[in-house]
C-alpha positions in Angstrom: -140.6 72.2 118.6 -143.6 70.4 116.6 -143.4 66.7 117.5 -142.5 64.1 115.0 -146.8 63.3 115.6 -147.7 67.0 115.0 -145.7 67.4 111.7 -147.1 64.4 110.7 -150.9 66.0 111.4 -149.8 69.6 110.2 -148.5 67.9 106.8 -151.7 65.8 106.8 -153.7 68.5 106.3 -151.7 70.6 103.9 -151.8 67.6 102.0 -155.5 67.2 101.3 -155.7 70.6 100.8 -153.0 70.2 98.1 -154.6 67.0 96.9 -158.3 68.7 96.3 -157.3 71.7 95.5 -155.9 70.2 92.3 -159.3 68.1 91.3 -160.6 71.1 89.0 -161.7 68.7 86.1 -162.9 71.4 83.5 -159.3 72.6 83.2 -158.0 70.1 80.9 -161.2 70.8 78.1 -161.1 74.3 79.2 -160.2 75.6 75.7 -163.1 73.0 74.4 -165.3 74.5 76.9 -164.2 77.9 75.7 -165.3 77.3 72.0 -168.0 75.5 73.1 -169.7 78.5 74.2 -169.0 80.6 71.2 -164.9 82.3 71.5 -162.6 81.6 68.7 -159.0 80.7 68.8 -157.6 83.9 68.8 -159.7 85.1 71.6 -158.8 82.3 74.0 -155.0 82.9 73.0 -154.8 86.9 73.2 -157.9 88.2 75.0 -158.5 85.3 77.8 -155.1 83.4 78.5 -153.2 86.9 78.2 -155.4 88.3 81.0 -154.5 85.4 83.0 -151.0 85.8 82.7 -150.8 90.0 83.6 -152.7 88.9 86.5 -150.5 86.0 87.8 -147.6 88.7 87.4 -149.1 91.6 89.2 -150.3 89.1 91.9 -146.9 87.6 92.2 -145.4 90.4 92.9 -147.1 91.4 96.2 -148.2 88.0 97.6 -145.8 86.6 99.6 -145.4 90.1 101.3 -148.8 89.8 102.3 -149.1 86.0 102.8 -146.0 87.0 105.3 -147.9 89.5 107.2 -151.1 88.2 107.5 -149.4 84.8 108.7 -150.4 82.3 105.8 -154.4 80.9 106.5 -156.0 83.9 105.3 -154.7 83.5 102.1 -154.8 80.1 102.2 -158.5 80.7 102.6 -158.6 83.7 100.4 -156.9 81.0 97.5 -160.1 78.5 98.1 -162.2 81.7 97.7 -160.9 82.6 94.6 -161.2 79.3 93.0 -165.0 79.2 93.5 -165.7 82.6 91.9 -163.0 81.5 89.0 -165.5 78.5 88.0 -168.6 80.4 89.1 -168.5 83.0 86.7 -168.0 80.8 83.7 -171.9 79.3 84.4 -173.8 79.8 82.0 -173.1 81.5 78.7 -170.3 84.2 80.1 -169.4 87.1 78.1 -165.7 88.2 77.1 -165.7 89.9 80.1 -166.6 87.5 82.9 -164.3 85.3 81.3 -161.3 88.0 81.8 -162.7 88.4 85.0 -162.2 84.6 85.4 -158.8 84.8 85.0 -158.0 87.4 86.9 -159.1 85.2 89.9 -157.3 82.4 88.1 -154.7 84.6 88.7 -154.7 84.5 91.9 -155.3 81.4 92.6 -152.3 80.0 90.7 -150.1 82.4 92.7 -151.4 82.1 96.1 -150.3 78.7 95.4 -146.7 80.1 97.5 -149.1 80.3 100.6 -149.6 76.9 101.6 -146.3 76.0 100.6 -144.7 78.3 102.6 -147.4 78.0 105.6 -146.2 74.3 106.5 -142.3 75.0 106.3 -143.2 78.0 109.2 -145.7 75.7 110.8 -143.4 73.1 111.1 -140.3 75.0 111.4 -137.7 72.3 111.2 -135.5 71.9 108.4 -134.7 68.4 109.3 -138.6 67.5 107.5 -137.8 70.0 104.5 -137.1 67.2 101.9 -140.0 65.3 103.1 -142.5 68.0 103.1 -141.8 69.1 99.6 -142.1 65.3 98.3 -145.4 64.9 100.2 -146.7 68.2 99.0 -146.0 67.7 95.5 -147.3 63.8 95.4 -150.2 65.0 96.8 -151.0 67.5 94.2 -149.9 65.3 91.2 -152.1 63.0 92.8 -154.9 65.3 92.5 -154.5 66.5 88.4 -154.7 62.6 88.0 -157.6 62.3 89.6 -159.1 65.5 87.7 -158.0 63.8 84.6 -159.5 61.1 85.3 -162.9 62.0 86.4 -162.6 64.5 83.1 -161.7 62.1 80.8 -164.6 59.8 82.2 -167.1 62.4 82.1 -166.0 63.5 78.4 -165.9 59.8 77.4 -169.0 58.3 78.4 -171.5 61.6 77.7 -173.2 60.5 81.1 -173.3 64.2 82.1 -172.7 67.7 79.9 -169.7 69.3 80.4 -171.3 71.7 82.5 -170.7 69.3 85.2 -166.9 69.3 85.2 -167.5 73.0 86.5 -169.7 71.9 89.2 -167.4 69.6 90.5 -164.6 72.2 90.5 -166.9 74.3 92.1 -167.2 71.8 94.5 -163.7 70.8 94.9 -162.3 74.2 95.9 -165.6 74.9 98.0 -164.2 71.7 100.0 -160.8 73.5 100.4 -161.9 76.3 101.5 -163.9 74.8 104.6 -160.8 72.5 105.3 -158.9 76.0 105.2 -160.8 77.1 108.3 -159.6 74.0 110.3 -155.9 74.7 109.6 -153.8 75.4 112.6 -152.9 79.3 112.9 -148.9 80.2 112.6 -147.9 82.2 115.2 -145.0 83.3 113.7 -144.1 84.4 110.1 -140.6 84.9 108.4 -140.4 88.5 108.5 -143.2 90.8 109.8 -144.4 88.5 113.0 -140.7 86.9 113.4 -140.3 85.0 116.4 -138.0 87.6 118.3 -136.9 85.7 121.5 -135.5 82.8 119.4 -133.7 85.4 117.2 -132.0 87.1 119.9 -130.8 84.2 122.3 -129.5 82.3 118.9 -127.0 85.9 118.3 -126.5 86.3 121.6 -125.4 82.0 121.8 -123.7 82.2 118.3 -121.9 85.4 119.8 -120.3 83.8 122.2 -119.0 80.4 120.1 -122.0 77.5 121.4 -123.4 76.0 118.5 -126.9 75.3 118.9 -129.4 72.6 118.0 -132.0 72.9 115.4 -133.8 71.2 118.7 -132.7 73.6 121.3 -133.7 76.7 119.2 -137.1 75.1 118.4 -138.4 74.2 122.1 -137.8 78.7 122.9 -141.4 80.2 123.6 -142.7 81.9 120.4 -143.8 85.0 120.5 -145.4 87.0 117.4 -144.2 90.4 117.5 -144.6 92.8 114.4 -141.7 93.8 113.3 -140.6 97.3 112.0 -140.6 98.0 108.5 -137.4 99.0 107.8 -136.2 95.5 109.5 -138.3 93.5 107.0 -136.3 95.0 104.3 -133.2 94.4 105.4 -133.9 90.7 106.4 -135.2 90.4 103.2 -132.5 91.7 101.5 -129.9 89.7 103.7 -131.5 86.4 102.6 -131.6 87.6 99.1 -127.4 88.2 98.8 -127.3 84.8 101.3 -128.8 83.0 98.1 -127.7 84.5 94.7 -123.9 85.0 96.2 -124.0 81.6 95.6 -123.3 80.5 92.5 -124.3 77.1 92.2 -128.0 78.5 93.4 -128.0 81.2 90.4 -127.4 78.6 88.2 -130.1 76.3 89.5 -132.8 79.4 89.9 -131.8 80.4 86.1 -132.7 77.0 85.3 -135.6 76.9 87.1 -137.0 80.3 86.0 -135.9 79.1 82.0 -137.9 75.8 82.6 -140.8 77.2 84.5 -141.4 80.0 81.2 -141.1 77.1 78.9 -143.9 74.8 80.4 -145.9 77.1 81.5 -146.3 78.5 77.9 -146.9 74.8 76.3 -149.4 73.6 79.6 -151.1 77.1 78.7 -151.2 76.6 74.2 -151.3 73.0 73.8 -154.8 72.6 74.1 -155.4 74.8 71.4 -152.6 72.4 69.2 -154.5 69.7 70.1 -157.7 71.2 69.0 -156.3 72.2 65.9 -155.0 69.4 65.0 -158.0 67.0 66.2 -161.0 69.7 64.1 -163.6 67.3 65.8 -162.7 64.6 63.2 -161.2 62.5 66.7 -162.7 62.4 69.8 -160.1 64.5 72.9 -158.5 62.5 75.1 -157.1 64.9 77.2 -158.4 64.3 80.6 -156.7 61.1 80.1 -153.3 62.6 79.2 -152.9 64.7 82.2 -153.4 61.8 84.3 -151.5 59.8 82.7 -148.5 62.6 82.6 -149.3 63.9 86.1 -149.0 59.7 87.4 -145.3 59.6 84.9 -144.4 62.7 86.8 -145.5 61.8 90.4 -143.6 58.4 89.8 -140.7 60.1 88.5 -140.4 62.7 91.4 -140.8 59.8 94.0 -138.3 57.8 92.6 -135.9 60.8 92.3 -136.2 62.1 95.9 -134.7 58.3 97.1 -131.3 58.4 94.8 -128.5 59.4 96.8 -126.8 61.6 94.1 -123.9 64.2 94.2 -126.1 65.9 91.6 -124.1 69.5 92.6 -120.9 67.1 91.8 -122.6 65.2 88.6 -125.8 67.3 87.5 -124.8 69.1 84.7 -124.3 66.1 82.7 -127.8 65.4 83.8 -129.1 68.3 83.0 -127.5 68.5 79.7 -129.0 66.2 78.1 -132.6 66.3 80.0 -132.9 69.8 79.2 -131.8 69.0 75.2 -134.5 66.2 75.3 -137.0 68.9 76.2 -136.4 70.7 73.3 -136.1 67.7 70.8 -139.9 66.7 72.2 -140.8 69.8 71.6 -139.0 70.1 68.2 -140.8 67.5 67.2 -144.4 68.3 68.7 -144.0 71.4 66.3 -144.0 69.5 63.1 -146.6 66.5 64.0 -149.4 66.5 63.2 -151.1 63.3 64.6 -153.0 63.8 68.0 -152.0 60.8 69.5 -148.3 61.0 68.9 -149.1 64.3 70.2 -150.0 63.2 73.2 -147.6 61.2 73.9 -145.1 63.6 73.3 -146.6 65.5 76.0 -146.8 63.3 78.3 -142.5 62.4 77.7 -142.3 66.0 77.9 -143.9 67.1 81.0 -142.7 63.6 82.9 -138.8 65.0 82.1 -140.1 68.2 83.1 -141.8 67.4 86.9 -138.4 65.1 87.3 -135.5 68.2 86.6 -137.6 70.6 88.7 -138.0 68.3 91.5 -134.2 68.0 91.3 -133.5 71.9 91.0 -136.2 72.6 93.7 -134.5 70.5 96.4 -130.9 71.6 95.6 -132.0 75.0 96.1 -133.8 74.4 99.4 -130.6 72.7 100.4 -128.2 75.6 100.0 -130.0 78.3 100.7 -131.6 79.4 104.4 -134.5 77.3 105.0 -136.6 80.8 106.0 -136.0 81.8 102.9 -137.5 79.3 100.8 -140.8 81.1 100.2 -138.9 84.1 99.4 -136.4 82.9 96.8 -138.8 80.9 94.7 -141.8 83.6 95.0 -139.0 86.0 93.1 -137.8 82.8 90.7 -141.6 82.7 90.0 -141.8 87.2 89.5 -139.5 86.5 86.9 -140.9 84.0 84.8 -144.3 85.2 85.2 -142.5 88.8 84.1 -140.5 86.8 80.7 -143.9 85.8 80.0 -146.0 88.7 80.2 -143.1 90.3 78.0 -143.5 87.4 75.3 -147.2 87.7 75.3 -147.7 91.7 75.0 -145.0 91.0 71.9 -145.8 88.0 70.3 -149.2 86.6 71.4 -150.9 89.8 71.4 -149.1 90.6 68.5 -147.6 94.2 69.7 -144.6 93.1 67.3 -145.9 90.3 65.7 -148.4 87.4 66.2 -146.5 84.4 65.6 -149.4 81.7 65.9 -149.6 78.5 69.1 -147.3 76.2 67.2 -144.9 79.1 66.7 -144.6 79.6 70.5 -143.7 75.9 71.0 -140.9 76.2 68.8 -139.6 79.0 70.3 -139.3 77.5 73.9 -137.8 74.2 72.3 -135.0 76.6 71.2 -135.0 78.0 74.1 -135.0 75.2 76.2 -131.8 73.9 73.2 -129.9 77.3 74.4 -130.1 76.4 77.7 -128.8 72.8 76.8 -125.9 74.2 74.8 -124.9 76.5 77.8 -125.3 73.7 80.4 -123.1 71.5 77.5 -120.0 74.3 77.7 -120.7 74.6 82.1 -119.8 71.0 82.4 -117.5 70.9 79.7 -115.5 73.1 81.7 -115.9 71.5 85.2 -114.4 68.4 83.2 -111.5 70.4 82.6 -110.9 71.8 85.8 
């Protein structure tokens, strides 16, 4: 088993990674930077962003197959890869189709983002640091934005350099990861096509004969990496799949989870352009400043959370209730203001709330489902939103049925995010009544 030293190294690492990985400063004037060189509105909402989405969703789809088999570091390297040519090829004055190009590799960056997740759960391989992994992991890359934020809001603010140079330094930044990539400890083992086959078989043959076996026991069994047959990966696949959704307090918390991950990522993805709209140069952006200061809110929030000793299986839906109604109520009202500032700090309320319920959701997930499965379960919760929003962007963005306009699409998840209130109202209605 990895010592309590060694998970502490292994988690070290992943943690910088995470950290610098998320210092990509251009990203929160990236719709500025857009019109800057020359591309209206409607091209950054239905030419550029919508590429970006198709190729999260086709990348999503295959990813964690292939993270699987080729045992995590080569797509964690492969994700460093990608962000350098994603900030590369918008040097200089890009056309339409580098910048499609762009976010195809955007695209895969944001999904690969399952690799290094996934790679310390198999490094590790003990459940018992889990909980502590994901906190660490998701500190660290809150931690990052608000750095980002910050060194783009300082940037922006002062006029010391051009804007040019938030690209550099995200250049930079994921040129960093990727050399840290290289110095990552390999995984011998994966969760389905280089299983680790002696510890599977003496756990059925223990288990078959009644003796209950440590977590410690099972982990100190030589590892081996043998590739396993096809046909076996599908069925272990598709047992952990009925292990988690035969549960119904997990479908409830995935359907959550997909529902919530749509929703923000839609209004992370538009509000930039609201905010441009609604500033037309006549007040100077501030938002490098707001995602530090909601990325800080929401690494507070998640810290604070994951040290309350909560029946929140028992409780939550009372919780959730209302936090998910407060969702749509900030976003109600983001839809008819028109003031940048209260604007702002309706965002900030917004995606602080938001980083808090997911942290929730994420870990009680992880805690009833098999810990192997993790990667799996969240990859597909992930499919699906990515698929909802593909869907919502062919029809309404890209105006297949109808081109219903940025503030349009934030109404639109506030009711949907007031649905899932009302249906999460009648759930714990009922549990009261039982």
């Amino acid at each position: 088993m990895e010592t309590c030293e060694n998970w502490k190294t292994v988690s070290l690492f992943v943690c910088v990674f995470a950290m610098v990985r998320e210092i990509r400063p251009i990203e929160p004037f990236f719709t500025s930077y857009l019109k800057s060189i020359n591309f209206t509105s409607d091209q950054i909402n239905e030419e550029i962003y919508a590429v970006g989405t198709y190729s999260c969703l086709v990348l999503a789809v295959v990813i964690f197959l292939v993270t699987d088999y080729f045992r995590y570091k080569p797509l964690i390297i492969a994700d460093g890869i990608a962000g350098i040519f994603t900030y590369a090829l918008l040097l200089g004055t890009p056309s339409l189709i580098r910048v499609q190009m762009e976010q195809m590799f955007f695209g895969f960056f944001y999904s690969s983002e399952v690799a290094f997740t996934t790679y310390l759960y198999a490094k590790v391989n003990d459940k018992q640091y889990y909980q502590k992994i994901t906190s660490l992991v998701k500190a660290s890359m809150l931690f990052g934005r608000f750095l980002s934020g910050l060194i783009a809001q300082t940037v922006v603010s002062t006029q010391l350099l051009n804007e040019v140079y938030l690209l550099y330094i995200s250049i930079f930044s994921t040129s960093f990861v990727t050399l840290w990539s290289l110095i990552l400890p390999k995984v011998e083992h994966s969760l389905y096509f280089h299983r680790n086959e002696e510890l599977t078989v003496n756990m059925k043959q223990h288990q078959s004969n009644g003796v209950t076996i440590d977590d410690t026991v099972l982990n100190d069994v030589l590892k081996t990496s043998q590739v396993t047959k096809f046909q076996e990966v599908k069925q272990m696949i598709f047992d952990d799949f009925q292990s988690a959704y035969k549960n119904t307090y997990v479908v409830k918390k995935c359907f959550w989870w997909i529902v919530a991950v749509i929703g923000y990522i839609i209004v992370a993805t538009y509000i930039q352009v609201v905010w441009e709209d609604v500033s037309k140069s006549k007040t100077e952006l501030m938002n490098g400043a707001v995602e530090s200061i909601h990325t800080l809110c929401g690494a507070a929030g998640t810290y604070t959370v994951g040290h309350l000793n909560y029946d929140w299986k028992k409780f939550g839906d009372v919780i959730f209730t209302v936090g998910t109604f407060v969702l749509a109520l900030l976003l109600f009202i983001i839809y008819f203001c028109d003031s940048l500032w209260i604007l702002y700090i309706l965002y900030i309320m917004f995606g602080t709330c938001y980083q808090i319920l997911l942290t929730i959701t994420t870990s009680e997930v992880a805690k009833h489902i098999k810990p192997d499965s993790y990667g799996l379960i969240f990859g597909f919760n992930l499919f699906m939103s990515l698929l909802i929003i593909s869907i919502f962007t062919l029809l309404f963005i890209q105006g297949l049925v109808v081109v219903i306009g940025t503030k349009n699409q934030i109404l639109t998840v506030s009711l949907m995010f007031a649905s899932m209130s009302a249906l999460l109202f009648v759930a714990a209605v009922r549990k009261w009544k039982k």
